[in-house]
LOMI-652576 format. One record per residue: residue number from 1; residue in three letters; chain; x, y, z of N, C-alpha, C in turn. Coordinates in steps of 0.02 Angstrom, whole numbers, padded with zeros to 5 digits. Layout:
N
R num residu chaine     nx     ny     nz    cax    cay    caz     cx     cy     cz
R NUM    ALA      A      X      Y      Z      X      Y      Z      X      Y      Z
...
//
This chain:
269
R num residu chaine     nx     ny     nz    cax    cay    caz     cx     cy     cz
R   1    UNK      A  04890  05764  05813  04861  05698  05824  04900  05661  05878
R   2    UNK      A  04865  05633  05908  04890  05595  05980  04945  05517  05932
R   3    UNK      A  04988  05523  05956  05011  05472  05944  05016  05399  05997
R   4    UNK      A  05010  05340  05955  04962  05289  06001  04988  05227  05963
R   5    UNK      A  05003  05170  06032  05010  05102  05997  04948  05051  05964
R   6    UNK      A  04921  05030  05924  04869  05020  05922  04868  04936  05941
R   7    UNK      A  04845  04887  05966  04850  04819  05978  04802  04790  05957
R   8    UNK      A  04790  04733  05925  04716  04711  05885  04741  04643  05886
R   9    UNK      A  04695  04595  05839  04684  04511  05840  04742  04487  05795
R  10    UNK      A  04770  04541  05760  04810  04508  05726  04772  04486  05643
R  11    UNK      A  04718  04511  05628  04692  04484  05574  04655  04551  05532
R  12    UNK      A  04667  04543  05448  04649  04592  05403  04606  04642  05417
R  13    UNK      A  04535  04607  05472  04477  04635  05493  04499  04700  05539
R  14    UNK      A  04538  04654  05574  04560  04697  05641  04593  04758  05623
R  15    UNK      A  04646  04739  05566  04675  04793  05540  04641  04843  05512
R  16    UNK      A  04624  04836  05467  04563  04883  05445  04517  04923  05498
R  17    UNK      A  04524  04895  05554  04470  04919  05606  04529  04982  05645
R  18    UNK      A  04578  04976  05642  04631  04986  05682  04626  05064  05623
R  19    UNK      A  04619  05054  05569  04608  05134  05537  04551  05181  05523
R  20    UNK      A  04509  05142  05542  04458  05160  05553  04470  05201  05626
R  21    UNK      A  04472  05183  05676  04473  05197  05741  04532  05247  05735
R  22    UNK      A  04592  05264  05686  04629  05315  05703  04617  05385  05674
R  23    UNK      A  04532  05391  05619  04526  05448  05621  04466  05469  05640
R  24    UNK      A  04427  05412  05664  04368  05430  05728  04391  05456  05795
R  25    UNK      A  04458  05423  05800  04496  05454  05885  04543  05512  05882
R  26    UNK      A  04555  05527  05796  04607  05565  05786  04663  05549  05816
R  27    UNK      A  04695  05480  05803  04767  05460  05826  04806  05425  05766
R  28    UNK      A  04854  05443  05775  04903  05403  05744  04947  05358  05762
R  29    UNK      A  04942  05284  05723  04966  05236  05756  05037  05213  05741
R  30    UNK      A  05094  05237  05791  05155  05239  05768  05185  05155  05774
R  31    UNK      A  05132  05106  05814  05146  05041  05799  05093  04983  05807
R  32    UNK      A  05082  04947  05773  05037  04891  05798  05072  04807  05802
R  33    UNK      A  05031  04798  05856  05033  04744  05903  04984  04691  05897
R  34    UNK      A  05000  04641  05882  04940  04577  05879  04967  04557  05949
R  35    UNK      A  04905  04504  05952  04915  04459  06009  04952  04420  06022
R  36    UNK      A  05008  04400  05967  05054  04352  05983  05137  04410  06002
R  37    UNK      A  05126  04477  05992  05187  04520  06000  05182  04573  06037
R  38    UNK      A  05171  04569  06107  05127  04630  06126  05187  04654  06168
R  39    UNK      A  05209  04718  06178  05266  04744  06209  05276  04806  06225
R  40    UNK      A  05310  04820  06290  05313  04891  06321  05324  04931  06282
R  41    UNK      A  05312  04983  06307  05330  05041  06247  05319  05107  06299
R  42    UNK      A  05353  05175  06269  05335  05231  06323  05282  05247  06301
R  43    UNK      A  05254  05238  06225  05177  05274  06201  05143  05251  06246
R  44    UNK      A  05076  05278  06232  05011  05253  06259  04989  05211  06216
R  45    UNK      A  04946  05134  06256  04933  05080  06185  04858  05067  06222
R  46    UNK      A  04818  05054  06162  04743  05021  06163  04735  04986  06110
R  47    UNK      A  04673  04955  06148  04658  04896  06116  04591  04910  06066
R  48    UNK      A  04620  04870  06010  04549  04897  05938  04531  04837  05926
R  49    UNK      A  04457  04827  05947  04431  04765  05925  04387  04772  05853
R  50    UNK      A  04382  04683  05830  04377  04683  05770  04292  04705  05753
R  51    UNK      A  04290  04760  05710  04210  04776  05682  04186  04752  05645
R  52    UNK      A  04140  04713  05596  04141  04678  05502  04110  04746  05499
R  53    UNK      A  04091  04780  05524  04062  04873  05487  04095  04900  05477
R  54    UNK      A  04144  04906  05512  04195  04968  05524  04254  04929  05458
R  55    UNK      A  04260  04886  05459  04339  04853  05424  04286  04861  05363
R  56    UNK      A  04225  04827  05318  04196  04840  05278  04193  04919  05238
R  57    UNK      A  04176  04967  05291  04195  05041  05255  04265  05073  05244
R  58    UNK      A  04299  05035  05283  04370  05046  05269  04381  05050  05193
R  59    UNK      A  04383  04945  05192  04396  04925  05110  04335  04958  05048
R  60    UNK      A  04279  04969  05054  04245  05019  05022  04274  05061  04999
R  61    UNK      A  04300  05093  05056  04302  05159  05010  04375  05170  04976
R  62    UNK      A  04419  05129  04982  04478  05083  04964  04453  05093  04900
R  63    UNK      A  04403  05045  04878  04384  05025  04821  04346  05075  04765
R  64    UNK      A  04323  05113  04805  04304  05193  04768  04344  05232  04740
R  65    UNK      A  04415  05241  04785  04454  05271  04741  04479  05240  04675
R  66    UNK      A  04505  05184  04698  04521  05141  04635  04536  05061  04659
R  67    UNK      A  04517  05031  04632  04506  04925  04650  04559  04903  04636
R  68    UNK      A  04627  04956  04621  04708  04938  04639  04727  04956  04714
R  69    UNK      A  04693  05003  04699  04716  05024  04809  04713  04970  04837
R  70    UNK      A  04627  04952  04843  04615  04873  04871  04653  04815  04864
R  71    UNK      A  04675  04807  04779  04693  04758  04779  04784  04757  04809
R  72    UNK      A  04806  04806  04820  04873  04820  04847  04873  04805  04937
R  73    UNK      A  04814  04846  04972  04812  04808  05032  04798  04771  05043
R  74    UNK      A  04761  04726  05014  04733  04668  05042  04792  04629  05027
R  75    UNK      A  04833  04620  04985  04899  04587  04958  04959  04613  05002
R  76    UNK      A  04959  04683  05031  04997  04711  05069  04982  04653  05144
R  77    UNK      A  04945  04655  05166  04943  04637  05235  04954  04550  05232
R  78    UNK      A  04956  04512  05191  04973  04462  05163  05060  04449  05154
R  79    UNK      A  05102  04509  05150  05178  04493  05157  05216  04499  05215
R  80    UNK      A  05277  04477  05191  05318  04477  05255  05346  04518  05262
R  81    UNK      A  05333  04603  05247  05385  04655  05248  05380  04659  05333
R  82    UNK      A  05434  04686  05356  05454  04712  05441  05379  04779  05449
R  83    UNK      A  05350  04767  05507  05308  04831  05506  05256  04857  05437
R  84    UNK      A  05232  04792  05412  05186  04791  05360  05107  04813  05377
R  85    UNK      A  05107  04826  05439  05048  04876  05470  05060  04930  05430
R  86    UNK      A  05130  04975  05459  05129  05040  05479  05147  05063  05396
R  87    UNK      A  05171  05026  05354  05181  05025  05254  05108  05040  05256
R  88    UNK      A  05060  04989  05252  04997  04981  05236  04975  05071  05274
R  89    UNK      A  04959  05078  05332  04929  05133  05364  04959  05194  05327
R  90    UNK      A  05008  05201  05322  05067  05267  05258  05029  05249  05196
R  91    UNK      A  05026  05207  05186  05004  05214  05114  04909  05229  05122
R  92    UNK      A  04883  05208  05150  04809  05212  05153  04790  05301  05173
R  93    UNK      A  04846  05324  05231  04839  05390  05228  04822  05429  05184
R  94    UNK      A  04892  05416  05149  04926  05450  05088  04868  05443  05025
R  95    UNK      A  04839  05391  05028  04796  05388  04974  04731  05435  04987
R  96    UNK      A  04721  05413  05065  04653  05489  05057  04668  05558  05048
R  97    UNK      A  04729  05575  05067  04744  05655  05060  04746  05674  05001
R  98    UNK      A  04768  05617  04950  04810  05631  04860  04739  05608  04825
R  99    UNK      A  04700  05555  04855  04659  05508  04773  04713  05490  04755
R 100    UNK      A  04670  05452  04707  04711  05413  04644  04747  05424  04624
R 101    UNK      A  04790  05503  04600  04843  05505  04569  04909  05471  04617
R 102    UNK      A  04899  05466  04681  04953  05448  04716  04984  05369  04688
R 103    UNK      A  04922  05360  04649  04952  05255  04628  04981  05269  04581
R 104    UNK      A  04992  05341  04545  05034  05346  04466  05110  05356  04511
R 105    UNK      A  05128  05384  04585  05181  05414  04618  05222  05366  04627
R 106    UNK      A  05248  05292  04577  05271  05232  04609  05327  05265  04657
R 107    UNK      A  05368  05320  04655  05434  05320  04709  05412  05354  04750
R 108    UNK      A  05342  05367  04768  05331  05384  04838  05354  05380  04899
R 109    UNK      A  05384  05385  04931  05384  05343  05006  05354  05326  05018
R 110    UNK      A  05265  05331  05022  05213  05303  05069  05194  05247  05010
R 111    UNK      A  05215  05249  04948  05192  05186  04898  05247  05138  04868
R 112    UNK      A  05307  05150  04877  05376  05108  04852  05378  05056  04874
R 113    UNK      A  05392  05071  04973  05398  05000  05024  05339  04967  04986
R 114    UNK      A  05294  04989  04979  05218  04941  04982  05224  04895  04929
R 115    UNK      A  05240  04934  04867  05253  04895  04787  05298  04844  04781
R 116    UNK      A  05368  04849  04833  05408  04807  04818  05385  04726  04873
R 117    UNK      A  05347  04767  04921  05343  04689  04973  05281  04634  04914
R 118    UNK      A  05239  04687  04881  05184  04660  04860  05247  04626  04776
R 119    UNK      A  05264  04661  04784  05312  04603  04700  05342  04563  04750
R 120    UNK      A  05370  04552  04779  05390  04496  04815  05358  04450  04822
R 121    UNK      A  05271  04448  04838  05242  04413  04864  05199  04395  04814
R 122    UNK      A  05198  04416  04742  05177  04399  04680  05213  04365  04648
R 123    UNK      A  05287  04357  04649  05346  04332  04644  05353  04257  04676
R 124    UNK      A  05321  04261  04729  05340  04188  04773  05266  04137  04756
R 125    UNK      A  05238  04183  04738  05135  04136  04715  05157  04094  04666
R 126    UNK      A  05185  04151  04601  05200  04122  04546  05251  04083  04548
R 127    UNK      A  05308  04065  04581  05360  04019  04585  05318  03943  04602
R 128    UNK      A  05286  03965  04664  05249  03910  04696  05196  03885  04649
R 129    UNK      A  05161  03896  04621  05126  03861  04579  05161  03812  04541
R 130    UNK      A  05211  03802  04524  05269  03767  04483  05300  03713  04518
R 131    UNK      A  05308  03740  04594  05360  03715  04649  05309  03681  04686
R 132    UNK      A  05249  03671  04686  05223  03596  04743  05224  03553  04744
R 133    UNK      A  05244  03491  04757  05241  03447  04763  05178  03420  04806
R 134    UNK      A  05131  03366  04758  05076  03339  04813  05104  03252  04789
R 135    UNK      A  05092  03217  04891  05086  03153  04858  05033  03130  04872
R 136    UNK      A  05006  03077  04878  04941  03025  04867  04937  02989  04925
R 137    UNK      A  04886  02980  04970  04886  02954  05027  04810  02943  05046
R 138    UNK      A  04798  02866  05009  04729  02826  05030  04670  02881  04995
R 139    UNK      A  04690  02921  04933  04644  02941  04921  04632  03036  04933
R 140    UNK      A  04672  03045  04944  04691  03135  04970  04749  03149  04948
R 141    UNK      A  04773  03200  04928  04837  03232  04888  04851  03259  04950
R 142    UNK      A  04941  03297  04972  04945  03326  05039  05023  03351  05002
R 143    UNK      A  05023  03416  05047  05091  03443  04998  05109  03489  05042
R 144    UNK      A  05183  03508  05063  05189  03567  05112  05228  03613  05081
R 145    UNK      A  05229  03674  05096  05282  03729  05064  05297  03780  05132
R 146    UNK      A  05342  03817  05130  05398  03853  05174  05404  03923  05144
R 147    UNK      A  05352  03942  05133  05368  04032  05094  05358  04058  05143
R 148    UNK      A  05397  04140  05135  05417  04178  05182  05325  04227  05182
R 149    UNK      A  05300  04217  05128  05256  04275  05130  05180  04206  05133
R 150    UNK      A  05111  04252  05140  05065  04212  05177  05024  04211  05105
R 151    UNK      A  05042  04139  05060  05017  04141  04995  04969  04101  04995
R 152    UNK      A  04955  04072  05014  04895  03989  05029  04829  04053  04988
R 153    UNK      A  04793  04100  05038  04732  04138  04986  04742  04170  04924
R 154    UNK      A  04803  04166  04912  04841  04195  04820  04839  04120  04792
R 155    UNK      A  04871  04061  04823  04865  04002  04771  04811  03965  04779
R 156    UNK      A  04740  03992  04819  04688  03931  04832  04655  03946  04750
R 157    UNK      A  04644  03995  04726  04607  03995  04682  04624  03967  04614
R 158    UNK      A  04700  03938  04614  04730  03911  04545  04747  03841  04565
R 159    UNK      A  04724  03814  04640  04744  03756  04624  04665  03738  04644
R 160    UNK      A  04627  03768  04667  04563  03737  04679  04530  03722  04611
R 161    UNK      A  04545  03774  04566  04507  03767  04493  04533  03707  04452
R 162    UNK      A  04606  03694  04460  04629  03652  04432  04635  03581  04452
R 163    UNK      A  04622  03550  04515  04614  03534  04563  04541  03514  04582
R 164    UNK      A  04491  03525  04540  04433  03552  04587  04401  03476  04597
R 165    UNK      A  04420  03434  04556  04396  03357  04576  04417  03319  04643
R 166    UNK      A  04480  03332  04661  04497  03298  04727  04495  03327  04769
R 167    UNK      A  04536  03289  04819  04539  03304  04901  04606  03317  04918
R 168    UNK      A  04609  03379  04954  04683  03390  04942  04705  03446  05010
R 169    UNK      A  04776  03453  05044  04781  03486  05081  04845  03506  05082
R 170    UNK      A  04868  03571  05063  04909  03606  05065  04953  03646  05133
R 171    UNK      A  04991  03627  05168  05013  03654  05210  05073  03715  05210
R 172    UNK      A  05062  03755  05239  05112  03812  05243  05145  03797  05320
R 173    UNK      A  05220  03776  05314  05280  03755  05377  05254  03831  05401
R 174    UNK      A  05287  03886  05384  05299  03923  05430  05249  03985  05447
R 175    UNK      A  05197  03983  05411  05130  04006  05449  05090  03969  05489
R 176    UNK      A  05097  03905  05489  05064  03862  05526  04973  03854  05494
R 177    UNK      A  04973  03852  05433  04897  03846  05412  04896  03812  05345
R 178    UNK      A  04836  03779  05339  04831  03725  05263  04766  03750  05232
R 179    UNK      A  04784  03746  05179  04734  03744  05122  04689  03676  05125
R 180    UNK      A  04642  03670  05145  04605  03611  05138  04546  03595  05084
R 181    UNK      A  04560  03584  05055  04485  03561  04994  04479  03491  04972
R 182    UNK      A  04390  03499  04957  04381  03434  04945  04302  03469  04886
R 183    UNK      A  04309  03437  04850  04271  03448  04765  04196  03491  04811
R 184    UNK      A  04176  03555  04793  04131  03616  04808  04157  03634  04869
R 185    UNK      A  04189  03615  04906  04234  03685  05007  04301  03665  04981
R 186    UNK      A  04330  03721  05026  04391  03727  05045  04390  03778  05110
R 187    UNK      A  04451  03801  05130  04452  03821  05202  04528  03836  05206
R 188    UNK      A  04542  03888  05216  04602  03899  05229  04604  03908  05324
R 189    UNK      A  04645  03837  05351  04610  03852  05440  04694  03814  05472
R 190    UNK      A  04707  03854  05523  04756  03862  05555  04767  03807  05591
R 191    UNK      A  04854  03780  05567  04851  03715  05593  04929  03699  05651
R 192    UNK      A  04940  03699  05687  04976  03691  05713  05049  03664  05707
R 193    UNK      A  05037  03597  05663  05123  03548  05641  05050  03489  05600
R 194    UNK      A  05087  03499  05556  05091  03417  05508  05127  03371  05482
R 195    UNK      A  05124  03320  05479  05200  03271  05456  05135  03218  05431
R 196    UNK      A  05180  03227  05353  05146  03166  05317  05181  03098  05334
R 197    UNK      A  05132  03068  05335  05129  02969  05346  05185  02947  05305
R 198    UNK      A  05220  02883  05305  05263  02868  05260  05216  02846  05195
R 199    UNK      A  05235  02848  05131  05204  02838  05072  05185  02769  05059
R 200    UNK      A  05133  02745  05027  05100  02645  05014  05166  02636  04965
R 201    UNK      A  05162  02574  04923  05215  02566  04894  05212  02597  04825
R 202    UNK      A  05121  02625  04795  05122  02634  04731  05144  02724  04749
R 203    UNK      A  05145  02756  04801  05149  02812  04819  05242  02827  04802
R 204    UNK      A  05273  02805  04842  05355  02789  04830  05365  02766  04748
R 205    UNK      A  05345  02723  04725  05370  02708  04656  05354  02784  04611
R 206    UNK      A  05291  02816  04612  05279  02855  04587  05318  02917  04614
R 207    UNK      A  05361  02931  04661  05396  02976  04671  05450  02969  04636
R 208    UNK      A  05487  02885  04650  05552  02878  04609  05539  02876  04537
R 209    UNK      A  05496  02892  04501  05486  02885  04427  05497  02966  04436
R 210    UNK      A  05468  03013  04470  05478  03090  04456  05544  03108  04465
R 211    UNK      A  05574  03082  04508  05668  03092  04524  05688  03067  04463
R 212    UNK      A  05672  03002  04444  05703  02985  04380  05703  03025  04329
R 213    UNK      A  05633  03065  04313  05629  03077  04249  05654  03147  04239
R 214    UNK      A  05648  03190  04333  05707  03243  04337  05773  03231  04318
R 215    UNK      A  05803  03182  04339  05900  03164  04321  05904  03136  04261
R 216    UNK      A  05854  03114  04235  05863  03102  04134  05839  03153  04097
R 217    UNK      A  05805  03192  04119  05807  03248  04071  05868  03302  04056
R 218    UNK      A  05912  03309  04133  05968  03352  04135  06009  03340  04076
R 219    UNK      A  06036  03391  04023  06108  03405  03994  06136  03408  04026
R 220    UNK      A  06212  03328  04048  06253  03366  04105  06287  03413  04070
R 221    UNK      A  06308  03404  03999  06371  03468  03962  06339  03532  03990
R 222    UNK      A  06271  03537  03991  06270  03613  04010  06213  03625  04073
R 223    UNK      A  06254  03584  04119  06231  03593  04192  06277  03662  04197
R 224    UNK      A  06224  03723  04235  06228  03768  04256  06178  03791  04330
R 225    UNK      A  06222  03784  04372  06205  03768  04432  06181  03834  04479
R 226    UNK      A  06234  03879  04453  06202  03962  04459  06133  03977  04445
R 227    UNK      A  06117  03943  04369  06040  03966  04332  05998  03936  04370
R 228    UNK      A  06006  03866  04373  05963  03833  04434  05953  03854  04486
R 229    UNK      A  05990  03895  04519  05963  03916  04577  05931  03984  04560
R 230    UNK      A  05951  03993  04507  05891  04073  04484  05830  04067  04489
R 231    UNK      A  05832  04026  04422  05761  03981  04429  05719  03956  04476
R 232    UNK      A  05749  03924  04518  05737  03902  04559  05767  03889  04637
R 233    UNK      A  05747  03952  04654  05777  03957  04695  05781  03908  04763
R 234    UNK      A  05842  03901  04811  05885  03836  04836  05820  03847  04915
R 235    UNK      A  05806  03878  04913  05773  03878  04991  05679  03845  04997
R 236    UNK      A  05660  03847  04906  05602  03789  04888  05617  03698  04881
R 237    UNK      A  05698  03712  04892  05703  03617  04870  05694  03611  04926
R 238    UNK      A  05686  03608  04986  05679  03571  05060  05613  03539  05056
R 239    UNK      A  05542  03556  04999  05479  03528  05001  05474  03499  04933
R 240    UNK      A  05524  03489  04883  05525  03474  04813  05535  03392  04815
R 241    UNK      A  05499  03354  04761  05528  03277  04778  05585  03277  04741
R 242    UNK      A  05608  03298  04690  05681  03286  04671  05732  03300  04713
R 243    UNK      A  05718  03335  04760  05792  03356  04805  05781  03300  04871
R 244    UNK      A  05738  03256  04880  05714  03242  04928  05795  03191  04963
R 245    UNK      A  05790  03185  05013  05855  03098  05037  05819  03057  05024
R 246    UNK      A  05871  02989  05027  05844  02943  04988  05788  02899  05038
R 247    UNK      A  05771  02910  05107  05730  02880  05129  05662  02903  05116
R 248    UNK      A  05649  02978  05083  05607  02994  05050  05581  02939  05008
R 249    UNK      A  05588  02894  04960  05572  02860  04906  05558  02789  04944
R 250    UNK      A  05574  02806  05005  05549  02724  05035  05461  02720  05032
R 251    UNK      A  05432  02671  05025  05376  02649  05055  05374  02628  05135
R 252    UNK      A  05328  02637  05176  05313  02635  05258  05339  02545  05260
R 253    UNK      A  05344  02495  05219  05360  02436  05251  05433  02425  05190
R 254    UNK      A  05460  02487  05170  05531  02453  05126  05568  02481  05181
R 255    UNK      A  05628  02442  05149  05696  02462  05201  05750  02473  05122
R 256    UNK      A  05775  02528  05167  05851  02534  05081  05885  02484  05080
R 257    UNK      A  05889  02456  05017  05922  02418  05002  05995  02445  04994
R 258    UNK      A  06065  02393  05000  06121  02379  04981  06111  02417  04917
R 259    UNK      A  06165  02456  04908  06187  02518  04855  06128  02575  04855
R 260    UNK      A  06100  02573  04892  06069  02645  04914  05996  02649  04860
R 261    UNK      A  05980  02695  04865  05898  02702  04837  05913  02708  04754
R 262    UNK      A  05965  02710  04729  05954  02682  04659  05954  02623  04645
R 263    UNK      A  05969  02591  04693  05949  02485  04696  05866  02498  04687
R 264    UNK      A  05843  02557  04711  05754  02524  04694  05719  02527  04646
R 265    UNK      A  05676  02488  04615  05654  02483  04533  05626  02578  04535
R 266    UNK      A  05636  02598  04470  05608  02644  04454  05650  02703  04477
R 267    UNK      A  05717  02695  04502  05753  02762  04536  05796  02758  04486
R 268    UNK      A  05824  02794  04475  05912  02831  04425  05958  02792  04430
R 269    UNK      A  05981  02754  04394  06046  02734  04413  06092  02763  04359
//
C-alpha cells in the first residue's frame, strides 16, 4: 500500500472520509493534516474532501460490527490524544481485519491508546458536570470551562435536559466554541474569544453567598488539601466561583471596599 499524507477540513466528516478514500485508493495514511496544521513532509500528501456518503458508510458499518466501535470513535476523535487520527485509523483497521472480537483485546496496540484517551475524556465530562459555574446576565445563564479534551457534544445533552427551560451559553477557552441553547435549539458553533460583562448587583451578591456557603461548610480540623486537589482537580478552579479574586464578587458599578471583599454583605468573614 502506497503510503500517503492525508489533509482534510479538520472535522469528524472529513475524517471518516479520509478512510474511506484509503481503501478505495489503497493507501495508507501515515499522517493527517487539517487546515489549521498543514506541513512539509517527504511523503506524498492529498487532499480528501468531505463526502456525507462516504463518512455515513464509514460509521455504518462501524455500527454493524458492534455500536461500541462507533461509540469509541466518535468519542475517539473528540480527545486530545497526540495523533488521534492515526489511534482512531489503527484501530478502525484493526477492527475490519479481527470483527468484534478485537473490542474483547483491551491490550491491543491498535485498541489500548484508544481506551485510555477515551477514559480520559469520560473522566473530564463527568468532573465537568459538577465543575460549571453559570452566572445570570439580564436573563441568560453564561459559563466558561478550559478542558483539555472537546466535551461541549458529551455535556450538551445533560445540561440541555436539565436546563431545558432557559437560555444559556457555555463556552469552551481553549477550543474556541459555545454551547448555545435556548428552551427547543441549541448549537454547538465556533466562537472566537468571550468575556463575560461585569455582573448587576443581584448577580455579585448571589456569587458571594456561593463563596460563603463554600468557606462555611469546610472542616478546617480536617482540611486536606492533597484530597482536594484529587477531587478536584487545581487546573478547573481558574472557571470555578469559589476560587475566583476578589474583584470577581464586584458588581459593574461597586468598587472594593476598605478590608477587601469580605467588607461586602454576604461574603465570609
Amino acid at each position: 500500500m502506497k503510503e500517503t499524507i492525508y489533509r482534510y477540513d479538520g472535522s469528524f466528516e472529513g475524517f471518516l472520509c479520509c478512510v474511506f478514500d484509503s481503501y478505495v485508493y489503497k493507501e495508507y495514511p501515515v499522517q493527517f493534516q487539517d487546515e489549521a496544521h498543514l506541513a512539509q513532509s517527504l511523503f506524498p500528501a492529498r487532499w480528501v474532501g468531505a463526502d456525507p456518503r462516504h463518512a455515513r458508510r464509514v460509521l455504518v458499518s462501524l455500527e454493524k460490527i458492534d455500536p461500541y466501535a462507533k461509540e469509541l470513535t466518535v468519542k475517539g476523535f473528540l480527545t486530545c490524544a497526540p495523533d488521534r487520527e492515526v489511534l482512531l485509523y489503527r484501530f478502525i483497521r484493526a477492527l475490519y481485519d479481527i470483527g468484534r472480537p478485537l473490542l474483547r483485546q483491551l491490550s491491543d496496540e491498535a485498541v489500548l491508546p484508544l481506551l485510555r484517551a477515551v477514559r480520559h475524556l469520560d473522566g473530564e465530562v463527568h468532573l465537568l458536570k459538577g465543575f460549571v459555574r453559570f452566572s445570570e446576565f439580564e436573563g441568560t445563564l453564561a459559563g466558561e470551562i478550559r478542558p483539555k479534551n472537546r466535551v461541549l457534544p458529551l455535556l450538551r445533552g445533560h445540561f440541555c435536559s436539565r436546563m431545558y427551560n432557559e437560555v444559556f451559553l457555555l463556552y469552551d477557552r481553549n477550543h474556541r466554541e459555545a454551547l448555545v441553547h435556548r428552551p427547543g435549539q441549541w448549537a454547538i458553533v465556533p466562537m472566537e474569544s468571550f468575556r463575560m460583562a461585569a455582573p448587576s448587583a443581584e448577580e455579585a451578591q448571589y456569587r458571594r453567598l456561593w463563596k460563603r456557603f463554600y468557606d462555611t461548610i469546610e472542616i478546617k480540623e480536617r482540611r486536606n488539601p492533597r484530597l482536594r486537589m484529587s477531587n478536584m482537580p487545581k487546573r478547573y478552579w481558574e472557571t470555578m466561583t469559589e476560587f475566583q479574586d476578589e474583584d470577581y464578587f464586584l458588581a459593574g458599578t461597586e468598587t472594593l471596599p476598605e478590608g477587601g471583599a469580605s467588607a461586602l454583605p454576604g461574603h465570609a468573614k
